[in-house]
C-alpha positions as CSV (number, residue, x, y, z in Angstrom):
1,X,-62.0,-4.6,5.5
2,X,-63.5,-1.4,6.7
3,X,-63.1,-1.0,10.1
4,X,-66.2,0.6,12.3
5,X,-64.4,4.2,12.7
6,X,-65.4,7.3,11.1
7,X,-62.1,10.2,10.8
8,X,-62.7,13.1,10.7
9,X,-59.3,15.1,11.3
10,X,-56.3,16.8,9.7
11,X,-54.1,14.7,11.9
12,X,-54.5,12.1,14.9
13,X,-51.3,12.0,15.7
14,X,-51.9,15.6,17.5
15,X,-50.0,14.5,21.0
16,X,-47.4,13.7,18.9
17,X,-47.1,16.0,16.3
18,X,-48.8,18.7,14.7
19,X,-48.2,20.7,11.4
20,X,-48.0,24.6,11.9
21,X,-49.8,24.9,8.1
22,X,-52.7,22.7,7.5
23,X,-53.4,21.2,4.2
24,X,-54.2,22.5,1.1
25,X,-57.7,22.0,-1.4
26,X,-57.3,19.1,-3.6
27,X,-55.7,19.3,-7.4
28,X,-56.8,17.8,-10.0
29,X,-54.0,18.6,-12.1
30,X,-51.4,16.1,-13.6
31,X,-47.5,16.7,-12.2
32,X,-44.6,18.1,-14.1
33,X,-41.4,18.0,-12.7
34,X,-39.7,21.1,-13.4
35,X,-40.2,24.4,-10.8
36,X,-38.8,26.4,-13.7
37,X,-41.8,25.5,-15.7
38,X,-44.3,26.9,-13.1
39,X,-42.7,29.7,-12.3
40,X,-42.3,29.9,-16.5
41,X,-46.0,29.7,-16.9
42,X,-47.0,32.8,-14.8
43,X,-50.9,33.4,-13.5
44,X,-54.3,34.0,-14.7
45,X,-55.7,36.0,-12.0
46,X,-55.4,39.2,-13.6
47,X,-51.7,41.5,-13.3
48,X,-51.8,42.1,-9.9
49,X,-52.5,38.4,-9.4
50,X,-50.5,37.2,-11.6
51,X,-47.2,39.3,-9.8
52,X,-48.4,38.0,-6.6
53,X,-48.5,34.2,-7.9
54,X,-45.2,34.5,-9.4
55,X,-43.2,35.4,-6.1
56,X,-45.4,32.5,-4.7
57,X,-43.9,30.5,-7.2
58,X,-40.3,31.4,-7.0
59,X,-40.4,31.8,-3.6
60,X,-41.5,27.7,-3.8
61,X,-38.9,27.0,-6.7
62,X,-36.4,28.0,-4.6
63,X,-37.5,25.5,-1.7
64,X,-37.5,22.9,-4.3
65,X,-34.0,23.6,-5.4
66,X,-32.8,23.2,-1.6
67,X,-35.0,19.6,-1.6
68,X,-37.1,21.5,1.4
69,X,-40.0,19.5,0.2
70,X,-41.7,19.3,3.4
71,X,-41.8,23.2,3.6
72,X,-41.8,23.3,0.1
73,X,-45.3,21.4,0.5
74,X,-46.6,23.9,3.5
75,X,-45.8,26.9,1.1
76,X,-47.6,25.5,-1.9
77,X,-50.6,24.5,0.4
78,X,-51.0,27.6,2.0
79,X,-50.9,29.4,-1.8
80,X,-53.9,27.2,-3.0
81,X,-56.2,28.6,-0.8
82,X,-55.0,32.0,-1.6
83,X,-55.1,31.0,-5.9
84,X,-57.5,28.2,-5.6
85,X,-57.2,28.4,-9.5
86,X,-53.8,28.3,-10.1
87,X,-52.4,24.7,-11.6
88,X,-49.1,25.4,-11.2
89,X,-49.3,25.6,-7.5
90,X,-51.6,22.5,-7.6
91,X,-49.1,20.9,-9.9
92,X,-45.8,22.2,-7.7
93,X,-48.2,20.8,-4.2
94,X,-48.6,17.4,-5.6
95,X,-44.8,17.0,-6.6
96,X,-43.4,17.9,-3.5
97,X,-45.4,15.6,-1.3
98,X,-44.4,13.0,-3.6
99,X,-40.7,14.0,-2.4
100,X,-42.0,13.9,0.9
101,X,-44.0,10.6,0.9
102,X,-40.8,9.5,0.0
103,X,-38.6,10.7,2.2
104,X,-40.9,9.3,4.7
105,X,-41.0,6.0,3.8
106,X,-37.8,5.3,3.3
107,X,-37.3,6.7,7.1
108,X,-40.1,4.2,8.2
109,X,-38.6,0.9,9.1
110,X,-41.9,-1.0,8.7
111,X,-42.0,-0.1,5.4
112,X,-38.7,-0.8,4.3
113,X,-39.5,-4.5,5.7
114,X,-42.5,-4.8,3.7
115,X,-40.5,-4.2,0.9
116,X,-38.1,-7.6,2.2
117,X,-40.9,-9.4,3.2
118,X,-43.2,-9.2,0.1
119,X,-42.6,-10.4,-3.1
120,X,-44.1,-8.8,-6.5
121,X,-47.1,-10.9,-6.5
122,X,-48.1,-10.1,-3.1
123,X,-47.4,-6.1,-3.6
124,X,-49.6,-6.3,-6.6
125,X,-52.4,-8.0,-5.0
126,X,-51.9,-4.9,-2.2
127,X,-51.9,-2.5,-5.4
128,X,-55.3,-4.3,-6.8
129,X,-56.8,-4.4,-3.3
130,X,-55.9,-0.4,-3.0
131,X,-57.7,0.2,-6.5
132,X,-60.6,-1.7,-5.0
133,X,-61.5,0.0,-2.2
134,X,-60.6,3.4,-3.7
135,X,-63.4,2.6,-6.7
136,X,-65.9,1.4,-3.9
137,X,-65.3,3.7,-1.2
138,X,-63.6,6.9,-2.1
139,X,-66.2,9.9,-2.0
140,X,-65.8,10.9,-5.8
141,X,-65.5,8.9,-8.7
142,X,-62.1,7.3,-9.2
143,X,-59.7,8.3,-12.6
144,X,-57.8,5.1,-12.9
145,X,-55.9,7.1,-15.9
146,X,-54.7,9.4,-13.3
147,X,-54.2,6.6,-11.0
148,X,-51.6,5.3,-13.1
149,X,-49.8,8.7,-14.2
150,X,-49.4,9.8,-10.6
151,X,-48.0,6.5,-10.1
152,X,-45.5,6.9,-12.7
153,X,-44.5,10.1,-11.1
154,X,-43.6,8.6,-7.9
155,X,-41.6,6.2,-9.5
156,X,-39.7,8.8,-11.5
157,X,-39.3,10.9,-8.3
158,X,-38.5,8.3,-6.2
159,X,-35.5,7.5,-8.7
160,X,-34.0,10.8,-7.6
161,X,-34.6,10.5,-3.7
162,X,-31.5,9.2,-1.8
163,X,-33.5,7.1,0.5
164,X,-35.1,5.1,-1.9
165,X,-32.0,4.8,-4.2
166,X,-29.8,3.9,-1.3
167,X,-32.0,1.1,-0.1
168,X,-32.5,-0.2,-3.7
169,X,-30.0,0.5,-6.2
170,X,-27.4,1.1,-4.3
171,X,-25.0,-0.6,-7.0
172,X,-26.5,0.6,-10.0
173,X,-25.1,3.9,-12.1
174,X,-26.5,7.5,-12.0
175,X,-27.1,7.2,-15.5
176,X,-28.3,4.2,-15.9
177,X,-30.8,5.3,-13.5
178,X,-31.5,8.1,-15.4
179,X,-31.4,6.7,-18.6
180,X,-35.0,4.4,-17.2
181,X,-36.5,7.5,-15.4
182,X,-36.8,9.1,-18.8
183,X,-38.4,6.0,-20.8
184,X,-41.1,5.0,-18.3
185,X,-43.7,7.0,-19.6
186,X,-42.6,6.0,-23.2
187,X,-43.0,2.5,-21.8
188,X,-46.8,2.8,-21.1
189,X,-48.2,5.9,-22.4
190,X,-50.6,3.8,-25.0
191,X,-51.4,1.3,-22.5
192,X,-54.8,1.3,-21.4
193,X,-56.5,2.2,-18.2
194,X,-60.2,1.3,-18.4
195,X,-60.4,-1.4,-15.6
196,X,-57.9,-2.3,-12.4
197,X,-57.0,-5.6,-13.9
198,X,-55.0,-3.4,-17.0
199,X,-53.5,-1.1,-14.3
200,X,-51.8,-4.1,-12.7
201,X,-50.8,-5.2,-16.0
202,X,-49.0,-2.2,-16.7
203,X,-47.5,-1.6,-13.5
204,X,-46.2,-6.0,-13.8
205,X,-44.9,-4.7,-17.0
206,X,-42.6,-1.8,-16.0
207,X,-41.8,-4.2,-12.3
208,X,-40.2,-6.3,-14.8
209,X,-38.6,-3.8,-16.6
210,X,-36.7,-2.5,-13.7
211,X,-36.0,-5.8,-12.3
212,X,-34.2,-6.7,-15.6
213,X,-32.6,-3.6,-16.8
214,X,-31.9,-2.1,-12.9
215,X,-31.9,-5.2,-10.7
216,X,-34.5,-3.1,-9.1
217,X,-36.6,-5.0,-6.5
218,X,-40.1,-5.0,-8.2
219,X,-42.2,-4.8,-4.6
220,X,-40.3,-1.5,-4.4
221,X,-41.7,-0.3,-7.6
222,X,-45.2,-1.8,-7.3
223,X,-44.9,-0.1,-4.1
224,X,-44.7,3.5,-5.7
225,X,-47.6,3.0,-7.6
226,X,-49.2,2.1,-4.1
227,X,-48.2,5.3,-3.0
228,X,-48.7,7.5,-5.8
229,X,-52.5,6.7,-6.3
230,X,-52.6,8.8,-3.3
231,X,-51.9,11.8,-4.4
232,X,-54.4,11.4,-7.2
233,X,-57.0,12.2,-4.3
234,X,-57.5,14.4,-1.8
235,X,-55.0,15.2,0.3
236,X,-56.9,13.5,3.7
237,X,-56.7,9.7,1.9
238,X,-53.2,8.5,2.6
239,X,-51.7,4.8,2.4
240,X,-50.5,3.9,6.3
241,X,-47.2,1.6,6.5
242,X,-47.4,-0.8,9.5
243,X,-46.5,1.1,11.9
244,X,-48.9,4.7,10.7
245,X,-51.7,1.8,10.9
246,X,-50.3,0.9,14.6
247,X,-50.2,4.6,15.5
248,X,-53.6,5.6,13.9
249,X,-55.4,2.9,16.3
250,X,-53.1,3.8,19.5
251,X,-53.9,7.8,19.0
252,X,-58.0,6.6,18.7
253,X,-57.4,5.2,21.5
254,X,-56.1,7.9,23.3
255,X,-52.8,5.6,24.2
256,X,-49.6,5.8,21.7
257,X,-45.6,4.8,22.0
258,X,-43.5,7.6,22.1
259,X,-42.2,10.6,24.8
260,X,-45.6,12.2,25.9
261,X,-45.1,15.5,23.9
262,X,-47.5,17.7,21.6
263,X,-45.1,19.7,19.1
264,X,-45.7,22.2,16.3
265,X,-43.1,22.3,12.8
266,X,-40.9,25.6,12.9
267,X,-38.5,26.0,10.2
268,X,-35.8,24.2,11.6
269,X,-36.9,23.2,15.2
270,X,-39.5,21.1,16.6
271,X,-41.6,23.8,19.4
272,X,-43.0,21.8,22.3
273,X,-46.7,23.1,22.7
274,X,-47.3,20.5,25.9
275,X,-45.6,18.0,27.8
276,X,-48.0,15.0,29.5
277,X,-48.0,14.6,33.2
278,X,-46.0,11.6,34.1
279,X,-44.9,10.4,30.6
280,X,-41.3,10.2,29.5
281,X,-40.9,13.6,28.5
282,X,-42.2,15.0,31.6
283,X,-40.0,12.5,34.2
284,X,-36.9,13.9,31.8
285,X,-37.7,17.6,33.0
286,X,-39.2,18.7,28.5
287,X,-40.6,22.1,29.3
288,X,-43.4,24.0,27.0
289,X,-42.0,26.4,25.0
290,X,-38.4,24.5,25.2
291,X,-37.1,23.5,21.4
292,X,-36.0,19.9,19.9
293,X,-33.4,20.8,17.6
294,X,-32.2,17.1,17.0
295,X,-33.6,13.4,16.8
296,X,-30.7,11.0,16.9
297,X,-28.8,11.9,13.7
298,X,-31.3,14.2,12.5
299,X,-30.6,17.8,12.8
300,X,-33.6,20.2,12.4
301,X,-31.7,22.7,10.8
302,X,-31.2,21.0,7.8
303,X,-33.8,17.7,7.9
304,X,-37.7,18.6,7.4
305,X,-38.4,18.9,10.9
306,X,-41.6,16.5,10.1
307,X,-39.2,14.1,9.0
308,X,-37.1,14.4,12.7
309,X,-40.8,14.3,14.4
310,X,-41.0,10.8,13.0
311,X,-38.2,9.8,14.3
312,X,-39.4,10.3,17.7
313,X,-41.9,7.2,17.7
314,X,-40.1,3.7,17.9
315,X,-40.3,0.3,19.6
316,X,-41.9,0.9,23.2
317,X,-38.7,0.8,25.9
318,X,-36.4,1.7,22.6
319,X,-34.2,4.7,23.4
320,X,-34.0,8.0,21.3
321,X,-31.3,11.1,21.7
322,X,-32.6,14.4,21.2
323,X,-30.9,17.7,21.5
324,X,-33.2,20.3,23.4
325,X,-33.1,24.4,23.0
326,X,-34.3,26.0,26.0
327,X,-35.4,29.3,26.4
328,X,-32.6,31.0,27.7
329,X,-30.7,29.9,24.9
330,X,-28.8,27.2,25.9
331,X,-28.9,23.3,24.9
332,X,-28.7,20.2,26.3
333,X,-28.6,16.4,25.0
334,X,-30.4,14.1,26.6
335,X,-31.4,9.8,25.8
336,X,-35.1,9.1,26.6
337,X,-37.3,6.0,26.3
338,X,-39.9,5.6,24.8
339,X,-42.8,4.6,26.3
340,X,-46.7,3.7,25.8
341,X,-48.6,7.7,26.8
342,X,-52.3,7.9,28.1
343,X,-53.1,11.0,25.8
344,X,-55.5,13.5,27.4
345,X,-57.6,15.0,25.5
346,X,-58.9,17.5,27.9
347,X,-56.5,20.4,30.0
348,X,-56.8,23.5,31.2
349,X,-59.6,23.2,33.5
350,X,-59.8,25.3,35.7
351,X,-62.4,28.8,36.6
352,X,-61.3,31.5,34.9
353,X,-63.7,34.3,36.7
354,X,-64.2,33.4,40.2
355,X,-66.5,36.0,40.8
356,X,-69.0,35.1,37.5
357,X,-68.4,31.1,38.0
358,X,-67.2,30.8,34.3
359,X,-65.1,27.6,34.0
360,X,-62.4,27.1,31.1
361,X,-61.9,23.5,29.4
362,X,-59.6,22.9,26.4
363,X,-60.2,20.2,23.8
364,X,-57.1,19.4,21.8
365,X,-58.4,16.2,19.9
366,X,-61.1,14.1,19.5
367,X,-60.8,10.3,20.5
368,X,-62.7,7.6,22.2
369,X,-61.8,9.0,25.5
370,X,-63.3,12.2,24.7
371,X,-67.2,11.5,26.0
372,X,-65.5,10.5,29.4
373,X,-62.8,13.3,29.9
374,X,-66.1,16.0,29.3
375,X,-68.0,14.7,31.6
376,X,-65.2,14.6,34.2
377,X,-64.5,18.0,33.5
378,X,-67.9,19.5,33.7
379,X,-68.0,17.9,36.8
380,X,-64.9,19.3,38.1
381,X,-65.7,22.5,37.3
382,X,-69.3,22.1,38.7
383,X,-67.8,21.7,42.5
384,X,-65.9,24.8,41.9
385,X,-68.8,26.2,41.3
386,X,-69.3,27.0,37.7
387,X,-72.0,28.6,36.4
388,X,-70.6,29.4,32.3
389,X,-68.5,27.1,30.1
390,X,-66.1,28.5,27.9
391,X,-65.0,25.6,25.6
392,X,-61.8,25.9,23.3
393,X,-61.0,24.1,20.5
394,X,-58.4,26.4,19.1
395,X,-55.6,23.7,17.0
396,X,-57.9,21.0,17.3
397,X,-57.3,19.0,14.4
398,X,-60.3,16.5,15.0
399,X,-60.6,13.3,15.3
400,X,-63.4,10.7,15.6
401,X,-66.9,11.9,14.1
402,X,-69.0,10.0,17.0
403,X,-67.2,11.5,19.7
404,X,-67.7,15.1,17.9
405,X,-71.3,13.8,18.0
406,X,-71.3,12.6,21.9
407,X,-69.6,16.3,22.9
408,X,-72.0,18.4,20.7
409,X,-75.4,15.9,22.2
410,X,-73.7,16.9,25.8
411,X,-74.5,20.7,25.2
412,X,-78.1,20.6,23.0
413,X,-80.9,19.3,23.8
414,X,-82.1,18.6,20.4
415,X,-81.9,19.0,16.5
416,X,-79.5,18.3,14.1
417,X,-76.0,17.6,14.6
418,X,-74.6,17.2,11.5
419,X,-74.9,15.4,8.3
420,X,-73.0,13.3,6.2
421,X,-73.2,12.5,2.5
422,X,-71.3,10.3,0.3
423,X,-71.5,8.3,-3.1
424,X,-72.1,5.3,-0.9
425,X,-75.7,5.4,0.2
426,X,-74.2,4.1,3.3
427,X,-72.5,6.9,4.3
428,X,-75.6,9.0,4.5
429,X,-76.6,10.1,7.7
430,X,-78.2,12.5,10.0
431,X,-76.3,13.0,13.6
432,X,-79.6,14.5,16.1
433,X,-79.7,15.8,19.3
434,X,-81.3,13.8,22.2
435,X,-82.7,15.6,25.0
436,X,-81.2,13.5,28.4
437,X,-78.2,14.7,29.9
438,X,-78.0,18.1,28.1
439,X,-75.6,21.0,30.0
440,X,-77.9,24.3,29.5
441,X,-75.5,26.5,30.8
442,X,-74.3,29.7,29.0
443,X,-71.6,28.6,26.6
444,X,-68.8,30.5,24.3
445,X,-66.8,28.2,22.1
446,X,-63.2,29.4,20.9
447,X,-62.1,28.7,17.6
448,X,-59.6,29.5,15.0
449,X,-57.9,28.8,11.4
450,X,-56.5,25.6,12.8
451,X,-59.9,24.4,14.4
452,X,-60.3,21.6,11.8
453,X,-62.9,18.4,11.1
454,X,-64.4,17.2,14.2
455,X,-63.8,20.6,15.8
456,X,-65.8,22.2,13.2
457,X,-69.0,19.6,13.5
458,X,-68.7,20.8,16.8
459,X,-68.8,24.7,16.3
460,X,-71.3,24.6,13.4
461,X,-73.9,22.5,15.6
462,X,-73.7,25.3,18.3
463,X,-73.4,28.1,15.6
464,X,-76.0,26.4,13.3
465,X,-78.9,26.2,16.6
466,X,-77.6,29.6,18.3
467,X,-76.7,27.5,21.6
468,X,-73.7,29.9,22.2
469,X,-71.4,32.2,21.2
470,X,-68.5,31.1,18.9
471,X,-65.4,33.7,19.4
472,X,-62.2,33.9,17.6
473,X,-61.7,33.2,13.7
474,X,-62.6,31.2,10.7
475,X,-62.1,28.1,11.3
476,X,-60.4,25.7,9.1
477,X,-62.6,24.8,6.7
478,X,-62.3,20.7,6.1
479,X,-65.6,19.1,6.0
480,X,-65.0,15.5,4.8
481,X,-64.8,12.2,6.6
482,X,-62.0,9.5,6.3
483,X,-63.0,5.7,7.0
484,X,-59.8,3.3,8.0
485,X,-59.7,0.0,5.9
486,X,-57.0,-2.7,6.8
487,X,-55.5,-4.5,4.1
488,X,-55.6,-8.0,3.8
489,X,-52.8,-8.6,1.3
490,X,-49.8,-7.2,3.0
491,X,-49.7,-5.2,6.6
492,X,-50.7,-1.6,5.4
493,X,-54.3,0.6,5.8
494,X,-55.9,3.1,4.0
495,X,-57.4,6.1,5.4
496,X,-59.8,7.2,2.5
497,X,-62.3,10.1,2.5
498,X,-65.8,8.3,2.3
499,X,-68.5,11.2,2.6
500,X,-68.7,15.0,3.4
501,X,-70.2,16.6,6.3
502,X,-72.6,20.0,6.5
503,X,-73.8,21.6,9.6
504,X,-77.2,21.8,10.6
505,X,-78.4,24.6,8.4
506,X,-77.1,22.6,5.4
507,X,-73.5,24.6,5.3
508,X,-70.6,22.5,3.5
509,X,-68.0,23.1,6.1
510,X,-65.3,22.0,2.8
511,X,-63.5,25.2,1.9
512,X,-66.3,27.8,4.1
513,X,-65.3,27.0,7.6
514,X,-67.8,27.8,10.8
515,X,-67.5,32.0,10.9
516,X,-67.7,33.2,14.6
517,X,-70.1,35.4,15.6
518,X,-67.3,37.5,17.3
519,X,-64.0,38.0,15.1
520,X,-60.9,38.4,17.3
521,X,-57.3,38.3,16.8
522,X,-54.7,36.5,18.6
523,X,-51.5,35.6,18.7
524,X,-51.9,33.8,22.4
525,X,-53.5,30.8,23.9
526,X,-53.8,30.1,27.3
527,X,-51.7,28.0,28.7
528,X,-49.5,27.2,25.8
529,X,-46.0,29.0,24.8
530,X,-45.6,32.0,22.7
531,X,-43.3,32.5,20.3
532,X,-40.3,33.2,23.0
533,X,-41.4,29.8,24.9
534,X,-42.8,32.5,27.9
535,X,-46.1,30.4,28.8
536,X,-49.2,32.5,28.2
537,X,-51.6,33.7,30.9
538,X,-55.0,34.2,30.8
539,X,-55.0,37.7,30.5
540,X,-53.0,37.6,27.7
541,X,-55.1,35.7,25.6
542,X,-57.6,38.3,23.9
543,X,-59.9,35.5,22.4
544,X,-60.4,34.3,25.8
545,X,-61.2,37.6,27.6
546,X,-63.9,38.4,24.5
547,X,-65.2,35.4,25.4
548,X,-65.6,36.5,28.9
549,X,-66.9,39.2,27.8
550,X,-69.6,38.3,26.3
551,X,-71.0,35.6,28.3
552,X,-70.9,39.0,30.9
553,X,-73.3,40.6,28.4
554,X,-75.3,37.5,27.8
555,X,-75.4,35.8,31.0
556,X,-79.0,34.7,31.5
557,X,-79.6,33.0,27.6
558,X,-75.7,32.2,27.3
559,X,-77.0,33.2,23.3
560,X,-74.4,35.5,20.7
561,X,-75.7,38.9,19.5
């Protein structure tokens, strides 16, 4: 069932958590196992290329033979924009989120019950049901062959992960286990993959192999297969356990369980960006800039920090330890509840030049709440007597497309918004303008390389019809947008990629970004820690004092240059 609710984001969970390197373009490559073997291969980008590839690669092997996999994954991503080319770095991306989709579930208690709670039947009917609204939904046409080799993989890879061994063949030999990793593709590689009904054959088949010669449960193998069609897609369709489903809704919604903090992935800590008035965090004395080096039993140091983040949602009123770094150096452990957070999307308002009336407003997501927090806002700001916006979406990572829509409509008073295309004839549509209730003020919009989805409708419909100035950098450069579906066969969503967006001139936002018309460099945002956890003032945030500078120069049209 497809839920009303266009996506368009790197991550909703952004009050929560958000990752310091956003994704990577999507492969279309199939997985090998070995690091070696990429690294083995070399480039074909020429010699200079091919030296800089190479230390990519080792530098990556080398994560891999640690089992970093989560930075491991950030590494590869951030190299196949740099060798967009490359299909060892597209190959080495996909196999370490494998690790990592693994490592994750295993550490996600509502998908360790579904494993209990289904039988093989019913996780087949989940796998069928996948396959379904992957063919009828999925923005590009969908390679069941590759379907059911990425599959494969994660069942191989999974038969090396601790978490999934642990919980499922906890009695059984290494080399037994070993001895059925290495015959699975034997076992099917002449089976054939024309329609979903002889995928689920094969995967029944090789369920019922590891039943008999493992004792494996076979829910926990159908379940890989779930899992691994995932990665035979874009990297924004995902499969959501119960409780991602659960948390996907709550973020929409602007409401989620957990301690009322926004955190960014360091190597071995979890950096606090923000702390929510009144939630748990805040009424335990977190501080921006302040360090979580430990969830429960989970030390930063050595855990992928995204896995420890995890582990900070729970049961509402259930209790999680942490260990915190402060800034001076020194730690403290502390035993918080968890409870449900009203997540602002809007902070930071305030006038930033008293003497020019230019107000200040920062957007950090996109939700259902958005349309309301604007308009309270620019409201705000109005009795303080503002007479400039400057609007920054800097680390936005997006959210819902109709609330990009309602925040774009607020600030022009007509024209396109943005488009969307997608093989389903459904999903094409033009976003317009309408001319009541638009704010004609001077604008400047901030953005940057982590400015992503939603944000970036926003910034090319203000680029695209010259309504402001856009200052800062490139932003991210992910134009695509994901539709939630709730299964019916077992508690689990999809979050699929249904269409593509382009800004009003036609752009493909995909892989270009919005450019700003003034490029500046920072290292600071207002308002938010730097890297020694000292909370950054206005002044020190260059993007922000371009932006004053220019609506200075253009005060009257509020136009760029």
């Amino acid at each position: 069932m497809l839920l009303q609710l266009s996506l368009v984001c790197i991550s909703l969970a952004a009050a929560q958590w958000v990752h310091a390197d956003q994704p990577a373009a999507p492969s279309h490559t199939t997985p090998t196992t070995s690091p070696q073997t990429a690294v083995a291969n070399g480039g074909a980008n020429g010699v200079e290329g091919q030296r800089t590839l190479q230390s990519v690669l080792q530098r990556g092997a080398e994560l891999e033979t640690q089992s970093n996999w989560g930075q491991a994954a950030r590494w590869y991503e951030k190299a196949s924009r740099e060798f967009p080319e490359s299909q060892q770095v597209a190959q080495r991306l996909i196999i370490c989120k494998l690790h990592g989709d693994i490592i994750r579930r295993y550490k996600d208690s509502s998908f360790v019950q579904s494993i209990r709670t289904n039988n093989a039947s019913e996780a087949l009917d989940l796998y069928s049901e996948v396959l379904v609204n992957l063919e009828t939904h999925y923005v590009d046409r969908l390679d069941l062959a590759r379907v059911l080799l990425h599959g494969t993989a994660s069942l191989e890879i999974a038969l090396e992960e601790a978490g999934f061994v642990n919980q499922n063949l906890a009695e059984q030999s290494r080399e037994r286990i070993q001895q059925f990793q290495q015959t699975i593709h034997q076992r099917i590689v002449n089976r054939p993959t024309t329609s979903r009904a002889e995928l689920r054959q094969t995967v029944s088949m090789v369920a019922s192999l590891a039943q008999q010669e493992l004792s494996l449960n076979p829910t926990a193998v159908v379940l890989e297969y779930v899992g691994g069609a995932m990665c035979t897609l874009d990297q924004y369709t995902r499969l959501l356990s119960g409780d991602q489903l659960d948390d996907m809704f709550s973020n929409i919604e602007g409401n989620f369980v957990g301690l009322g903090v926004e955190l960014e992935a360091d190597t071995d800590s979890l950096k606090i960006l923000s702390v929510i008035p009144g939630g748990p965090a805040d009424q335990a004395g977190l501080k921006a800039g302040e360090r979580i080096v430990r969830v429960d039993h989970a030390e930063t140091g050595t855990t992928d920090p995204s896995v420890a983040a995890d582990l900070l949602r729970g049961p509402e009123h259930s209790n999680v330890s942490i260990c915190l770094l402060s800034v001076d150096g020194s730690k403290r452990d502390m035993t918080i509840q968890r409870r449900r957070v009203d997540v602002p999307c809007v902070e930071n308002v305030h006038i930033v030049d008293q003497e020019h009336g230019v107000g200040y407003l920062r957007l950090t997501n996109f939700q259902k709440t958005t349309k309301r927090e604007i308009e309270q806002a620019l409201w705000a700001l109005h009795q303080k007597g503002m007479q400039s916006l400057i609007l920054d979406v800097r680390g936005n990572p997006g959210g819902l497309l109709t609330a990009a829509v309602d925040v774009a409509d607020r600030f022009l008073g007509q024209g396109k918004i943005v488009t969307t295309l997608g093989r389903n004839v459904r999903e094409n549509f033009d976003y317009v303008a309408h001319r009541t209730n638009t704010w004609n003020g001077p604008l400047a919009v901030l953005i940057d390389d982590n400015s992503a989805s939603a944000s970036e409708i926003f910034a090319g419909a203000i680029h695209d019809s010259q309504r402001g100035v856009l200052v800062g950098k490139r932003s991210y450069g992910k134009g695509s947008v994901q539709g939630i579906f709730r299964m019916q066969s077992a508690k689990f969503g999809l979050c699929v990629t249904t269409a593509k967006f382009y800004s009003p001139n036609g752009t493909a936002i995909s892989y270009n970004g919005v450019n700003p018309h003034v490029t500046v460099e920072s290292k600071y945002i207002a308002a938010r820690p730097d890297a020694e956890g000292q909370i950054v003032s206005d002044q020190r945030d260059e993007v922000l004092q371009s932006a004053l500078a220019q609506l200075q120069q253009h005060r009257v049209a509020g136009q760029p240059r």
